[in-house]
Structures are given as C-alpha cells and as structure tokens.
C-alpha positions as CSV (number, residue, x, y, z in Angstrom):
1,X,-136.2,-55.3,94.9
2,X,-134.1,-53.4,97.0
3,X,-134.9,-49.7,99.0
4,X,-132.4,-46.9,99.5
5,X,-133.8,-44.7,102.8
6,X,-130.6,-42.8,104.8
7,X,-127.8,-44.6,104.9
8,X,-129.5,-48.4,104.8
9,X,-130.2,-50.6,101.5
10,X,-133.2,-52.2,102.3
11,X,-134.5,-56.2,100.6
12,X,-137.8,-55.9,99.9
13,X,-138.4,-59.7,98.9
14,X,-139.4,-61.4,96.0
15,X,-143.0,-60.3,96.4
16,X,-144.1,-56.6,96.1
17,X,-148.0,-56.0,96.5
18,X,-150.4,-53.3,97.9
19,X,-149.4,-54.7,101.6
20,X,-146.0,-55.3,101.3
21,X,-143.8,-54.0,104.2
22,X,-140.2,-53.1,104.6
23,X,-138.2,-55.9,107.1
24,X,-135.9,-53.6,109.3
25,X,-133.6,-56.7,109.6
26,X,-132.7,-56.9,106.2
27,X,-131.0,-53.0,106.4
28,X,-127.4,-53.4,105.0
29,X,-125.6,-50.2,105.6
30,X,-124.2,-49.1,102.8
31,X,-120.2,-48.7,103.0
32,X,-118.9,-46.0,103.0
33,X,-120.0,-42.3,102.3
34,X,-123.4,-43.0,100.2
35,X,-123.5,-39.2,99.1
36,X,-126.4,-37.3,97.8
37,X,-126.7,-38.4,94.1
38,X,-128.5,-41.4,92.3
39,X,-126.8,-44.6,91.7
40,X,-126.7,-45.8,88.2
41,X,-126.1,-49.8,88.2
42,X,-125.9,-52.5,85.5
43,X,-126.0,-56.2,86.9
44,X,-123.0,-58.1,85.2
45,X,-121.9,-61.4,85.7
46,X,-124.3,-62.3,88.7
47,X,-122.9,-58.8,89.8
48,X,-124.8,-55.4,90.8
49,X,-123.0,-52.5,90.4
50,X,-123.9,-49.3,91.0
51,X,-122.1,-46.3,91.0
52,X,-123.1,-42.3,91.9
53,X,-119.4,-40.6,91.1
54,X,-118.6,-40.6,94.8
55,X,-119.7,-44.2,96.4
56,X,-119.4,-46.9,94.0
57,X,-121.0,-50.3,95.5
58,X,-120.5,-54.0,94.5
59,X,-123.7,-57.0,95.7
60,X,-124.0,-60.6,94.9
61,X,-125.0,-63.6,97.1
62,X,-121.9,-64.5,98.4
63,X,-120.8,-61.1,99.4
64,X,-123.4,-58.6,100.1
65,X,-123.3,-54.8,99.8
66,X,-119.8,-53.7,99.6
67,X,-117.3,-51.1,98.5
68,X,-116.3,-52.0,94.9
69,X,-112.8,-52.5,95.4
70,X,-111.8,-52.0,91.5
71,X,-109.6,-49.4,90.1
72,X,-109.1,-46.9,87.0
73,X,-106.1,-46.4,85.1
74,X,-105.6,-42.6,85.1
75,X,-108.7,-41.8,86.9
76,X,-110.4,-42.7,90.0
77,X,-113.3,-45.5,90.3
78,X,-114.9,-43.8,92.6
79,X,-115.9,-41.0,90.1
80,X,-117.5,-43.4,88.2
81,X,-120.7,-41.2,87.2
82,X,-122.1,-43.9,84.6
83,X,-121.9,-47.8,84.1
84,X,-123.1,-50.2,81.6
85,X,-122.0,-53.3,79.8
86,X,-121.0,-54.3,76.5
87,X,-119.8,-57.8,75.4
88,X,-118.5,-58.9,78.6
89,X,-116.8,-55.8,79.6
90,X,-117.9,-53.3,82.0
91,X,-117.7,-49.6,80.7
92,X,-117.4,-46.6,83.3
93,X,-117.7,-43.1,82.8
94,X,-117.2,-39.9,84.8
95,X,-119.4,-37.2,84.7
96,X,-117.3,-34.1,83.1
97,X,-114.5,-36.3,81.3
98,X,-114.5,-37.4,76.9
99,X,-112.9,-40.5,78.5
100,X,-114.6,-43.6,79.2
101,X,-113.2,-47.0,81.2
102,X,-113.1,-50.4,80.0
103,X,-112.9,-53.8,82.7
104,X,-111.3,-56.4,81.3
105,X,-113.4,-59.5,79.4
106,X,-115.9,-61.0,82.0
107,X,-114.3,-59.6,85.2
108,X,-115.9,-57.4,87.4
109,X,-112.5,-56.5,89.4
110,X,-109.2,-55.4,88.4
111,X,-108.0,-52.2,86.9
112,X,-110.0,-50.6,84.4
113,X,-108.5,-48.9,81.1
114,X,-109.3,-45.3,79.7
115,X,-110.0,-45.0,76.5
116,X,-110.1,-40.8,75.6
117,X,-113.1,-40.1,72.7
118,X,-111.7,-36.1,73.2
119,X,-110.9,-36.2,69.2
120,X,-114.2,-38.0,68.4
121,X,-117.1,-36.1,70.3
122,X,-117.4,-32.8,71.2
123,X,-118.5,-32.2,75.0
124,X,-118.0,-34.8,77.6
125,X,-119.3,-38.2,77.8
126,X,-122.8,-38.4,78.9
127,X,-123.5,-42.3,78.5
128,X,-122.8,-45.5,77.0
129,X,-125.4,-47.7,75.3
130,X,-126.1,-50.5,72.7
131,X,-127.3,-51.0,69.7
132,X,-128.1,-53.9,68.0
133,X,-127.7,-54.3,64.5
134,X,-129.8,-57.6,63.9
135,X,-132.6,-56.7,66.5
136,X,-130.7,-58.6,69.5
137,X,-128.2,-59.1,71.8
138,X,-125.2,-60.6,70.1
139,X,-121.2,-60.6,68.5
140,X,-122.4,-57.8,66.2
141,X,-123.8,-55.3,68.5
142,X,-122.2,-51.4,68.1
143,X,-121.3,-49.6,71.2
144,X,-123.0,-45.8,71.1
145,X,-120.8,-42.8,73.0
146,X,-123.3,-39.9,73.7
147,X,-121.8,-37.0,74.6
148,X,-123.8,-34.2,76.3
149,X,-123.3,-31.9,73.2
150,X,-125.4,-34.6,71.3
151,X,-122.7,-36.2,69.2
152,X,-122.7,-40.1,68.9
153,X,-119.6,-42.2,68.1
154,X,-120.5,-45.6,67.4
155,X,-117.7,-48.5,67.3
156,X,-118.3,-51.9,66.6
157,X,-115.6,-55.0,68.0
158,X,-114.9,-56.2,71.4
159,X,-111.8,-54.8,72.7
160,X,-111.1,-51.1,72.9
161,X,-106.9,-51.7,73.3
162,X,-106.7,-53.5,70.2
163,X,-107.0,-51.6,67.3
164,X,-107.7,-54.9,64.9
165,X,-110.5,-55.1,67.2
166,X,-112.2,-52.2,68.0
167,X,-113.4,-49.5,65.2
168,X,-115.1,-46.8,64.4
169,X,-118.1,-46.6,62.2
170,X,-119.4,-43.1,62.5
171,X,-119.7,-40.0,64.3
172,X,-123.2,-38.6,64.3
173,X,-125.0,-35.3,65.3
174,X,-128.4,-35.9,67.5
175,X,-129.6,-34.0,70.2
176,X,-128.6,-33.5,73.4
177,X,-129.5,-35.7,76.0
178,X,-131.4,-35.2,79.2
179,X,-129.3,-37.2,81.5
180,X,-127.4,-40.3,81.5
181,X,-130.2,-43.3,81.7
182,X,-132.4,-41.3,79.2
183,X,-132.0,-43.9,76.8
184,X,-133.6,-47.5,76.6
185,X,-133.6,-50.7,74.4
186,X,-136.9,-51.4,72.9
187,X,-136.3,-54.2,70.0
188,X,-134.3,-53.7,67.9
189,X,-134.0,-49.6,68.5
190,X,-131.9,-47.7,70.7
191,X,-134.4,-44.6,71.9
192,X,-132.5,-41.8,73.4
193,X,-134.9,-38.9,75.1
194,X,-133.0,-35.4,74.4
195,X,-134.0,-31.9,74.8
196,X,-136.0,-31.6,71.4
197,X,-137.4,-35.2,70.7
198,X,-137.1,-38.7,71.1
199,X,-134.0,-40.5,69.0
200,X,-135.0,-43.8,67.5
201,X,-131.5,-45.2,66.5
202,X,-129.6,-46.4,64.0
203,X,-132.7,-44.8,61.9
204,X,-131.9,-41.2,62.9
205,X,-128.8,-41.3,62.1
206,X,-129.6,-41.0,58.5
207,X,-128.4,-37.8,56.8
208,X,-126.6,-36.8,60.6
209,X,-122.9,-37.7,59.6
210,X,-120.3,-35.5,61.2
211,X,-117.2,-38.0,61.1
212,X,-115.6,-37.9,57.7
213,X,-112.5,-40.8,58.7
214,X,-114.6,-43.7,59.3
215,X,-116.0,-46.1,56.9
216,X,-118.9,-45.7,55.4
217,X,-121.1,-48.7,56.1
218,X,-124.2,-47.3,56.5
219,X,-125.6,-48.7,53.6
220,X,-124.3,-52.1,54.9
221,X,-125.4,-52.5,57.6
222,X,-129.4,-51.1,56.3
223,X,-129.0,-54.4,54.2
C-alpha cells in the first residue's frame, strides 16, 4: 500500500490495521513536479505506472519511484491523462485528444504509437477498458474506447498498426461518463458509471448501434 502526502510517496507495509503507522523512512520523493491531479496507474509486467497528465511515474523492486522515461509518437508522455492494459500492451491517453497510445507487446519502455479514433467517436477519449467476451481474461477479449460524449468503439485483435490484426466491431451510443476510472470489471461485465445510470456491457449495447461500417457480430458473439 503506498501514501501520497506533499511531495513524498509513502510504503505503508504489507499490513494495514486500526494501529498502523506511517514509517517516515520509507518517504520516496517523487521525481519531478508531482502536480495537483490524481494519478491513474495500472501495474504491468511487475511494473506500476501511474500517470496524472503532467508527472508520469514508473516503480518496481529493482528501481524505485522514478520518472517514466518512455515516449509518444506525436504527443508527449507526460500528458498521459489515462493508462490501462490490454493484451500485453500498455494504452495511454490524454485528457482532451480522440487519440490514444499503444507500447509495444510486453514492454513497458520505448516509444509509444498514436492511434487517432477522431473518425470513430465523437468527443475526446475519456478511457480505455476491457471487456471480456467469455467471462475472463483471455486472446478474445475486445478493447472499449469511451469517449466523454458517451460513444463506445469496441475493437477486438492485438495490435492496433496492423490492420489484419486489429478491427472494429461496433460503435455504440451510452451515456456519458463521469470520469476516467468510472468503470470496473465485475465477471464477466464491463459496468461503466455515467451521468444517467450504470452501463452493464456488452448487454447495453443492444439496440445502441451508431457505426454502420463494421461487422455485424453481435449476434455472434451472444452465441
């Protein structure tokens, strides 16, 4: 468990109880200019990232607390706004761009590759989730793009430069999103909290088609 106070990240401990006290020596400074937003982090790879569109920050054992040193094609990492992982890639986002950032397969370093959903969603992107399609985490899982206008493109394959290998299924119409984490995994649902109700996806999508040049497979994938 870890504590954010000022400028220091704090390591609680394993063990968290009624009593439990906060070990000044364990204060890591955080690098660089921490800002005044949240941090949203995925752990990837043995990996914590977390990123707050100003101060992105990399941890593991071997390393610490540190700047994440990884870059963005056509954009700037540390305007990362959102991050998340799907099959062994790390996906970034800003928070008033349609584009979103791809790392290459299992690395949590390099450059990272834009990929611009401008002629798929209307709005900017507001986050990135998963959803399952056989109630766990696996080869077949679809990638969600939630844009703060509520519309959600959903791709399925693993690698967004390859067209053979990346499509899209639909383009749907939900509403729109309270922030980017208001959205959780629970079984085999995606639940997204928006201004007028709780999504339960892909069940909600039903009847919410906007895209008309994507393959049908709805009824598919119910099957």
């Amino acid at each position: 468990m870890w504590l954010f106070a000022g400028t220091n990240i704090y390591n609680v401990g394993d063990v968290v109880d009624a009593g439990a006290t906060i070990n000044s020596a364990s204060a890591q400074s955080i690098p660089g200019s921490p800002g005044s937003l949240p941090f949203m982090w995925t752990e990837f790879n043995k990996t914590i990232i977390m990123v707050n569109g100003s101060a992105p920050l990399k941890w593991n054992r071997a390393s610490a607390w540190e700047v994440w040193s990884a870059t963005a094609s056509a954009g700037n990492i540390n305007h990362f706004w959102g991050i998340n992982k799907f099959k062994n890639r790390l996906i970034g986002w800003e928070q008033q761009d349609s584009k979103f950032w791809y790392g290459s397969t299992d690395q949590v370093l390099g450059t990272f590759n834009s990929f611009d959903l401008s002629g798929i969603i209307r709005g900017n992107l507001k986050f990135h989730a998963n959803m399952t399609r056989d109630g766990g985490a696996g080869p077949d899982d679809y990638a969600v793009f939630v844009s703060d206008q509520g519309d959600a493109a959903v791709y399925a394959g693993t690698d967004p430069a390859d067209a053979n290998a990346w499509s899209l299924v639909g383009v749907y119409q939900i509403g729109r999103p309270l922030s980017r984490s208001s959205f959780t995994n629970h079984g085999s649902q995606l639940v997204v909290l928006c201004e007028d109700d709780f999504y339960f996806l892909p069940q909600d999508f039903a009847g919410k088609r906007q895209s008309t040049h994507a393959a049908d497979k709805r009824k598919v994938d119910r099957e």
